[in-house]
C-alpha positions as CSV (number, residue, x, y, z in Angstrom):
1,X,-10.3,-56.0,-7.2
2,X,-12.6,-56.8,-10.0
3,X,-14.7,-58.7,-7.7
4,X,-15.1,-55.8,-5.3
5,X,-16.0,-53.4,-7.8
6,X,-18.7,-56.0,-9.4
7,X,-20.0,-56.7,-6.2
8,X,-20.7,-52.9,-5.8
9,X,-21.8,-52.3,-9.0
10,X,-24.4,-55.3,-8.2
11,X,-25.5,-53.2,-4.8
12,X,-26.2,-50.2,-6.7
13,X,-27.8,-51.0,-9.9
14,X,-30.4,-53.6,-7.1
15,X,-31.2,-50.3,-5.4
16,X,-33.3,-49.2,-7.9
17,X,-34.3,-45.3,-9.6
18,X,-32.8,-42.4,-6.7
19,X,-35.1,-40.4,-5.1
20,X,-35.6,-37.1,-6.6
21,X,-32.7,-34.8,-6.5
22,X,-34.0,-30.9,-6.9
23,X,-31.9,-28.5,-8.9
24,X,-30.2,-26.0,-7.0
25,X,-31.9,-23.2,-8.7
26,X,-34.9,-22.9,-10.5
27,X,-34.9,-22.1,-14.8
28,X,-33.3,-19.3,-14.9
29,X,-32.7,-16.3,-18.3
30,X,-28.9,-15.7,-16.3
31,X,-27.9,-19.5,-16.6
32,X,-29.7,-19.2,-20.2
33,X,-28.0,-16.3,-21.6
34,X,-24.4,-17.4,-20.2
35,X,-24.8,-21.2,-21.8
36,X,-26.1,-19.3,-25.2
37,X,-22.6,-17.0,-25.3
38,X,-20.7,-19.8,-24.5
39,X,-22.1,-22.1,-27.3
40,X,-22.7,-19.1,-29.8
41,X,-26.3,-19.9,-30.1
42,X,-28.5,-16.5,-31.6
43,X,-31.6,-18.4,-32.0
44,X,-33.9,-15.6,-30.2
45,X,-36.7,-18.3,-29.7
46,X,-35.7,-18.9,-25.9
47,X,-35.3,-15.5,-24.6
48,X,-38.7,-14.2,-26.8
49,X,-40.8,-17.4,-24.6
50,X,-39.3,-18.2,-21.7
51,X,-37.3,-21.8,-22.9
52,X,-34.4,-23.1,-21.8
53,X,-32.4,-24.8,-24.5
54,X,-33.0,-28.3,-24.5
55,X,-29.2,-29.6,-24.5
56,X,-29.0,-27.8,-21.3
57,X,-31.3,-29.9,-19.3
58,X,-28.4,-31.9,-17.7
59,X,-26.9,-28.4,-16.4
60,X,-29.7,-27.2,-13.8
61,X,-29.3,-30.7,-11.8
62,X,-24.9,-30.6,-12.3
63,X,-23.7,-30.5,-8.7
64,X,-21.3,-27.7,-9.3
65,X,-17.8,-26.4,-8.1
66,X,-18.5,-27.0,-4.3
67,X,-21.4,-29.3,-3.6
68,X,-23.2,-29.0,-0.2
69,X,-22.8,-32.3,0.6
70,X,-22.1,-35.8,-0.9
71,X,-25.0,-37.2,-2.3
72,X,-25.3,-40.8,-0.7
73,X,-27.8,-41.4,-3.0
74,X,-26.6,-40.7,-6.7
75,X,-25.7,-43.9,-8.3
76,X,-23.3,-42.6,-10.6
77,X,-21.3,-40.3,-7.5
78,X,-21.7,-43.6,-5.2
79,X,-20.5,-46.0,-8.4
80,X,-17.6,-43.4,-9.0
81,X,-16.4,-43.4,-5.6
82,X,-16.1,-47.5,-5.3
83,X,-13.9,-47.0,-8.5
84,X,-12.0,-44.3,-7.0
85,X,-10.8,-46.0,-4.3
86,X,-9.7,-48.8,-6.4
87,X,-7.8,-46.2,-8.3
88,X,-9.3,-45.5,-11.0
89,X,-9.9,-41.8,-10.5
90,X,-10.1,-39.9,-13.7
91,X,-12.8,-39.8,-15.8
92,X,-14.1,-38.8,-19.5
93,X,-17.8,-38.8,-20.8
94,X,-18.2,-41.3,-24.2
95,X,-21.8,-41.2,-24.8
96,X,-25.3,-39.4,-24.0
97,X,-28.5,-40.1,-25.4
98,X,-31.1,-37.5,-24.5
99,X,-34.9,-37.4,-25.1
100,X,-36.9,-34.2,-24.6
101,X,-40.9,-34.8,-23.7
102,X,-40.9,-30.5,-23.6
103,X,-38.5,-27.7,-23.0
104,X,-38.0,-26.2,-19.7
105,X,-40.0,-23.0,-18.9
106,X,-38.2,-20.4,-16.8
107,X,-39.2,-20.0,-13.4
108,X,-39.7,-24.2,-13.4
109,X,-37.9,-26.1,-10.7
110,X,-36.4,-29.3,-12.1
111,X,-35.7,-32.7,-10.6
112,X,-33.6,-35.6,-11.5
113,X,-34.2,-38.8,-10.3
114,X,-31.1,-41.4,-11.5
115,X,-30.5,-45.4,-12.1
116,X,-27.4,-47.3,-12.6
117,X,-28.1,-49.8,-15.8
118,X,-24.1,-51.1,-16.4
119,X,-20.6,-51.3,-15.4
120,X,-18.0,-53.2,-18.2
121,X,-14.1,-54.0,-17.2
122,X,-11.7,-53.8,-17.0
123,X,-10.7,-52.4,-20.2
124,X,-8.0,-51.0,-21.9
125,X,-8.3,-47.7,-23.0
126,X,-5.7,-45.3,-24.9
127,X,-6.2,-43.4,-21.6
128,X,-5.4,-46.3,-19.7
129,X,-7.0,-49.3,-18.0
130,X,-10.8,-48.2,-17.0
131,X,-14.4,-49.0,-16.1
132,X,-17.3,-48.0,-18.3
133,X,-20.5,-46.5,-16.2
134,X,-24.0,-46.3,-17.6
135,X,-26.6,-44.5,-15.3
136,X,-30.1,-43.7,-16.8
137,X,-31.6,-40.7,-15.4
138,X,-35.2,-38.9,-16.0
139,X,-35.8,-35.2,-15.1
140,X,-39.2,-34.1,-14.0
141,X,-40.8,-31.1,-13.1
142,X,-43.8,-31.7,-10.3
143,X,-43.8,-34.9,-10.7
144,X,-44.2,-35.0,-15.0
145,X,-41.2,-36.2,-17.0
146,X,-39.6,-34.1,-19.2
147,X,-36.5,-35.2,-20.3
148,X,-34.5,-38.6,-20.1
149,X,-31.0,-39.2,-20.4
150,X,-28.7,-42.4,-20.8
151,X,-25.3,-41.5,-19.8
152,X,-21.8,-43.5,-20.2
153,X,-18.4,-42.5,-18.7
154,X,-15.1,-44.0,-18.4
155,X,-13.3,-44.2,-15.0
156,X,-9.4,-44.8,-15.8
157,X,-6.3,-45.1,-14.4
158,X,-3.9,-43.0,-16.1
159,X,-1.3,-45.2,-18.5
160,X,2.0,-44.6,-17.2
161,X,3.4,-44.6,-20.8
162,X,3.3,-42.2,-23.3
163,X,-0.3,-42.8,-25.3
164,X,1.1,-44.1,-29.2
165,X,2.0,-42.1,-31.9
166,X,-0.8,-41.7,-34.1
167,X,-0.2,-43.5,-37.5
168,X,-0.9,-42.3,-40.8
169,X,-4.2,-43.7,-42.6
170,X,-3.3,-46.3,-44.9
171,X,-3.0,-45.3,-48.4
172,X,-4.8,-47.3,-51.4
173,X,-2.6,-49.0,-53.5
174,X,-3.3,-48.7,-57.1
175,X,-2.7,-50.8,-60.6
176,X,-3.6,-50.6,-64.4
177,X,-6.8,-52.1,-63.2
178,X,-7.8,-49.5,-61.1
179,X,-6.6,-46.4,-61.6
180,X,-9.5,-45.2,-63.3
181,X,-11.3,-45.7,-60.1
182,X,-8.9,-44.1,-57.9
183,X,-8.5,-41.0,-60.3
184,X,-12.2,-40.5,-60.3
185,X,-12.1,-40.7,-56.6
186,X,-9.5,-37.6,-56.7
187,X,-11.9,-36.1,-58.8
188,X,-14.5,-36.5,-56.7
189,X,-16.3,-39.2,-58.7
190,X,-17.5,-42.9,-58.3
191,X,-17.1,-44.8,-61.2
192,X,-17.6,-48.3,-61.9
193,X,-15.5,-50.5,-64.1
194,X,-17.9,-51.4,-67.3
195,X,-17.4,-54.0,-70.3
196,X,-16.9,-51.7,-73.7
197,X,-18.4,-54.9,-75.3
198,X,-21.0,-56.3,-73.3
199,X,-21.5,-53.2,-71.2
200,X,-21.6,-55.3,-67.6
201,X,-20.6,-53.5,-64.9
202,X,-18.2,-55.1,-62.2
203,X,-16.6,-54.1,-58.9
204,X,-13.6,-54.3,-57.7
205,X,-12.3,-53.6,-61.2
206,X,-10.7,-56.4,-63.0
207,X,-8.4,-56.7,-66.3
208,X,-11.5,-59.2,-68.5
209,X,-15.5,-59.5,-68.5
210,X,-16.7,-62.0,-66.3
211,X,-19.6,-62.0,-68.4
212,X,-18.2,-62.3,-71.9
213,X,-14.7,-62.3,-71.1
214,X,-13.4,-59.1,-73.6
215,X,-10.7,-57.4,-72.4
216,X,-12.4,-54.1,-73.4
217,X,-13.1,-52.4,-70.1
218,X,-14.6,-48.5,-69.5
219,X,-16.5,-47.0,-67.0
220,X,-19.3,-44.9,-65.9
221,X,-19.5,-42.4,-63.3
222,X,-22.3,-43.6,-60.9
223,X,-25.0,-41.6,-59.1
224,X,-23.3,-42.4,-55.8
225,X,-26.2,-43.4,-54.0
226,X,-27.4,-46.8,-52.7
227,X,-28.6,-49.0,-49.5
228,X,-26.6,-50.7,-46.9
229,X,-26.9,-54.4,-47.7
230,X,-24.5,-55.5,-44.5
231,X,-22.4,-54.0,-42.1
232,X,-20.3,-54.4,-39.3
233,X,-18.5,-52.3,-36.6
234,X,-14.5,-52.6,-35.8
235,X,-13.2,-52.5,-32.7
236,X,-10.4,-54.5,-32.8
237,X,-7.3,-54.2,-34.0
238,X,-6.7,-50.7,-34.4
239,X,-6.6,-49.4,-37.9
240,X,-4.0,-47.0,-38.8
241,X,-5.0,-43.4,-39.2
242,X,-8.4,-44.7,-37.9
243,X,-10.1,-44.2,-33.9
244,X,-12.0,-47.6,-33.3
245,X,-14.6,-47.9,-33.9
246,X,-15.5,-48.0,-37.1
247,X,-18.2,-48.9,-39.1
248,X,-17.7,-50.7,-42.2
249,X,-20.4,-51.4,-44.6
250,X,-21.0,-53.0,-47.9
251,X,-23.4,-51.1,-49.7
252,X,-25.9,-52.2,-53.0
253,X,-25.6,-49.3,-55.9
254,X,-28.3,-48.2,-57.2
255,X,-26.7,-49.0,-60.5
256,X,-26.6,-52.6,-59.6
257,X,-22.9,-53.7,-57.9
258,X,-21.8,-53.6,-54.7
259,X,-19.3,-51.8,-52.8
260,X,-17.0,-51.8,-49.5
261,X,-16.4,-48.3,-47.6
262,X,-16.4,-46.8,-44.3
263,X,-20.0,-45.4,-43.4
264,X,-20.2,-42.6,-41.2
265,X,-22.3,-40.5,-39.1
266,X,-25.2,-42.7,-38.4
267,X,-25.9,-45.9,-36.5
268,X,-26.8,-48.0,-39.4
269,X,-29.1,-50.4,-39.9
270,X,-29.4,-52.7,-43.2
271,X,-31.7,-51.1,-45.6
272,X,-30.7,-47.6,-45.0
273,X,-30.4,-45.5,-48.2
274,X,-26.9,-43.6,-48.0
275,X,-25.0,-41.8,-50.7
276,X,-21.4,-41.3,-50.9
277,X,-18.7,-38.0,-49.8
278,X,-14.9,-38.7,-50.3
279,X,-12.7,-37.7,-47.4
280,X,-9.0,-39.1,-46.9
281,X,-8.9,-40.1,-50.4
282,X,-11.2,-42.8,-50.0
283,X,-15.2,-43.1,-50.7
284,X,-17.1,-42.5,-47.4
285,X,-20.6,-43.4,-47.1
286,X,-23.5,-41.2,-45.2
287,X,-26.9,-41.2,-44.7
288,X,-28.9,-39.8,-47.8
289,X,-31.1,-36.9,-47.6
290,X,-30.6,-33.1,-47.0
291,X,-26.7,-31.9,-46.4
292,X,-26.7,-29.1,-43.9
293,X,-23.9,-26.5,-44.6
294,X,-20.5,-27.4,-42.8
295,X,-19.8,-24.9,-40.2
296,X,-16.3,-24.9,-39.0
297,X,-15.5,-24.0,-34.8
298,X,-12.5,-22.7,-34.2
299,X,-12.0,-24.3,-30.6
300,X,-9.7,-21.8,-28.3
301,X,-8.8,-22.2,-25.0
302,X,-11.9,-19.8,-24.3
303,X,-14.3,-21.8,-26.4
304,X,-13.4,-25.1,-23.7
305,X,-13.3,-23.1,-20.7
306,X,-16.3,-21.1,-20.9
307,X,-18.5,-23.7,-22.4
308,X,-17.0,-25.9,-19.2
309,X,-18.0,-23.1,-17.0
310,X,-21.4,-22.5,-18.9
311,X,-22.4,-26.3,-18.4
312,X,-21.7,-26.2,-14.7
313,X,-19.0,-28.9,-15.3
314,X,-16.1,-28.4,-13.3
315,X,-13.5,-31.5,-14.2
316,X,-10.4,-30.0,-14.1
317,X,-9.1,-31.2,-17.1
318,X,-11.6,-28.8,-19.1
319,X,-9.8,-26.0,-17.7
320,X,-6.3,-27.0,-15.8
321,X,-4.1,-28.0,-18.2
322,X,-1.4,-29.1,-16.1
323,X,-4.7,-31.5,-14.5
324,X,-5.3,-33.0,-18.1
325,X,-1.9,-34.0,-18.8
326,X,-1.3,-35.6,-15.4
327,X,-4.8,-37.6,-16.5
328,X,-3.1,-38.6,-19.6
329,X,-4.4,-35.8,-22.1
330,X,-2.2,-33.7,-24.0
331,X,-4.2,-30.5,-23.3
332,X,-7.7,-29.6,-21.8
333,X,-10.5,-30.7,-23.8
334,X,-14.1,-30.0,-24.6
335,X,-16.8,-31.2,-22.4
336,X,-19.8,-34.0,-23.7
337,X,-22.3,-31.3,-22.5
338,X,-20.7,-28.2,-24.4
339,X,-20.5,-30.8,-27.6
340,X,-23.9,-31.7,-26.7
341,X,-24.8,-27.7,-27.0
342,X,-23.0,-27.8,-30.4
343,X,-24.3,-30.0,-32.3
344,X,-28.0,-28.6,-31.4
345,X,-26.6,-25.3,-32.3
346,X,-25.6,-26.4,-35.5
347,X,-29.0,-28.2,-36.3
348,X,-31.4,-25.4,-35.5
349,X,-29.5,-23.1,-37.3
350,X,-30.1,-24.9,-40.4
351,X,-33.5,-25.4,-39.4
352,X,-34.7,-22.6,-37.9
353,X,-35.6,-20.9,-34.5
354,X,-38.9,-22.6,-34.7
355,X,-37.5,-26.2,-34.9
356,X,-38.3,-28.6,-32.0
357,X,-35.3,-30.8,-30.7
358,X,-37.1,-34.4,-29.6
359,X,-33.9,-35.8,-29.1
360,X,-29.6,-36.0,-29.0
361,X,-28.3,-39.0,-29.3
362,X,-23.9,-38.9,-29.2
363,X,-20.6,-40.8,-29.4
364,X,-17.4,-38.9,-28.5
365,X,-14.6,-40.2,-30.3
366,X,-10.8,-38.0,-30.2
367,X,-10.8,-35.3,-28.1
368,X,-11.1,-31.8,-29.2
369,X,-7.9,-29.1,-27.4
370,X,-7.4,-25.7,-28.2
371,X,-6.6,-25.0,-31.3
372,X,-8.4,-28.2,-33.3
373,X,-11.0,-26.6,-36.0
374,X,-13.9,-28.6,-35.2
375,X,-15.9,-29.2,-38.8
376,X,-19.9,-30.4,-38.4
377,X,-21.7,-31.6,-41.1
378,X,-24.5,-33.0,-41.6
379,X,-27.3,-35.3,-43.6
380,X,-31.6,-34.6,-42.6
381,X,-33.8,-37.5,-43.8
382,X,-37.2,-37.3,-42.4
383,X,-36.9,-36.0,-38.6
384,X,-33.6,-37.3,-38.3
385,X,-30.2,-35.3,-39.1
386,X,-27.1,-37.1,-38.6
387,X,-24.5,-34.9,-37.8
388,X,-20.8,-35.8,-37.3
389,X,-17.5,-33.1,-36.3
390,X,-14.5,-34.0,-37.0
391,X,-10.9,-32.5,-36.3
392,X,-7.4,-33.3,-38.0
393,X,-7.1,-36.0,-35.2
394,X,-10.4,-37.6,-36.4
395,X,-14.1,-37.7,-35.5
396,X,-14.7,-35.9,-32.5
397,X,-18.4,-36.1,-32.4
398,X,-21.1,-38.2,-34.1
399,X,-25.0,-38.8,-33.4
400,X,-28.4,-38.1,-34.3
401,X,-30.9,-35.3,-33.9
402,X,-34.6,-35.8,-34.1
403,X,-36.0,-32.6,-35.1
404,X,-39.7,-31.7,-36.0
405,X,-40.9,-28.3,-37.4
């Protein structure tokens, strides 16, 4: 089977960038004002000149409840049908990375034209055993570009057992040594261990000095800010409490040690300056800069369906619960193109109407059902805001915004 499904994959990624593929409507202030009440977006910039909203550029080319006719054509519809037949007929978006060269105008008539770039399995999934699909697509209007996408799904096969019970995150385990390190972490504080003789700092704490060996030690509370000296990502094996992956980096302090801790809400890259938040009782690292307010979504049935609706996206398992469950989800979920319309949302109404969106770039981690609280926050350094939501489940959303006034 895996041969087959290669051997296809090979066909359709050698046939190249799909012919243009119109929209079935032009830009239009309906389509506009329904995706704005869906997302709870007020920023009065795109009804006062004519814009769409950038996020929505995938929804003018989405095929809709009841497509005319199969598009022969579309590498992702032809890639998705090889992988249906093999059985592997449910699928869930897992990443997008948009670029925006302008905003749609109303009244414009957009095109997409579509490539397939990768197919990776089979692998195992907590959904169940599956296929990740990358297309690349570029919408254009009369020819100019206006917008690209890269685009990943996973086409699974339902598990036939129960998806496991998540486990709690594990707890730190504390001695004489450091509990002044995990009491200042309670109290929002990082503090480094420091010699009462010698005054050198160490970390992890320890019971002497390495430096002069008195067994004097104190602490200070540090700044909390510093610059990824190494990193790496885990995928495997799963770590309690925790949805792979995860990025772990070991981060220089400005005040001169160095430190272990998760670091979220970016994809890093060694030199980064970050600073840290506690969440789970542990020190989490971010990016340094700006923090945006958090803004808490209280996701309701409503908030899923009509956002589905909104985006043109109509998977049954963002509406039909009794769908979702037989495709291995506990409950109807939020789509990647309503996310998508959330996260800008929550960037441009920290920086304004008049902020231009160059870019979304996103990872969707556990699924957001009715009646998660969906909590963004947010870090702006330069053009760049990275911007992560999580629920009780863990992170639902994280990615980067490129922004300019």
């Amino acid at each position: 089977m895996s041969e087959t499904i290669e051997a296809a994959a090979r066909r359709i990624a050698e046939a190249g960038l799909s012919p243009a593929r119109p929209a079935r409507d032009p830009v239009h202030r309906p389509a506009i004002r329904d995706w704005l009440a869906a997302i709870g977006d007020d920023n009065p910039r795109y009804e006062r000149e004519g814009l769409a909203p950038p996020a929505m550029v995938q929804v003018w080319t989405m095929r809709g409840l009841r497509p005319s006719a199969p598009d022969d054509a579309d590498p992702l519809r032809v890639m998705s049908d090889v992988l249906d037949e093999a059985g592997f007929t449910s699928v869930v978006a897992t990443d997008c990375a948009q670029t925006y060269h302008r905003y749609l105008r109303e009244g414009e008539t957009v095109a997409v034209r579509s490539r397939l770039t990768g197919v990776a399995g089979p692998k195992r999934t907590a959904l169940g055993e599956g296929w990740f699909v990358t297309t690349a697509s570029t919408w254009e209007v009369d020819g100019e570009p206006v917008a690209e996408m890269r685009f990943r799904v996973l086409k699974y096969r339902p598990s036939a057992t129960a998806a496991p019970v998540r486990a709690d995150p594990i707890r730190p385990v504390t001695g004489p040594d450091s509990a002044f390190f995990w009491a200042g972490v309670e109290a929002g504080e990082l503090r480094i261990q420091r010699c009462g003789k010698c005054g050198a700092l160490r970390h992890p704490p320890g019971p002497g000095c390495p430096a002069c060996g008195a067994f004097t030690p104190e602490y200070l509370v540090a700044a909390g800010t510093g610059t990824v000296h190494s990193y790496v990502v885990h995928h495997h094996p799963p770590l309690p409490g925790r949805r792979s992956p995860v990025t772990v980096a070991l981060v220089d302090l400005d005040e001169g040690v160095r430190m272990v801790g998760e670091l979220r809400g970016t994809r890093p890259a060694i030199g980064d300056r970050v600073q840290v938040t506690f969440a789970d009782g542990l020190p989490v690292w971010r990016p340094a800069g700006v923090e945006l307010p958090r803004w808490d979504l209280a996701v309701t049935p409503t908030v899923i369906i009509s956002s589905a609706l909104a985006t043109r996206d109509f998977q049954d398992v963002h509406h039909d619960r009794d769908a979702a469950v037989r495709r291995g989800s506990r409950d109807i979920f939020l789509n990647i193109l309503a996310t998508t319309g959330f996260v800008q949302r929550y960037v441009t109404d920290w920086a304004g109407p008049d902020a231009v969106l160059r870019g979304i770039e996103i990872r969707l981690g556990a699924p957001c059902h009715p009646g998660d609280t969906l909590t963004f926050t947010g870090y702006a350094h330069g053009d760049e805001v990275a911007v992560a939501g999580r629920t009780a489940t863990g992170e639902h959303v994280s990615g980067t915004v490129r922004v300019t006034s």
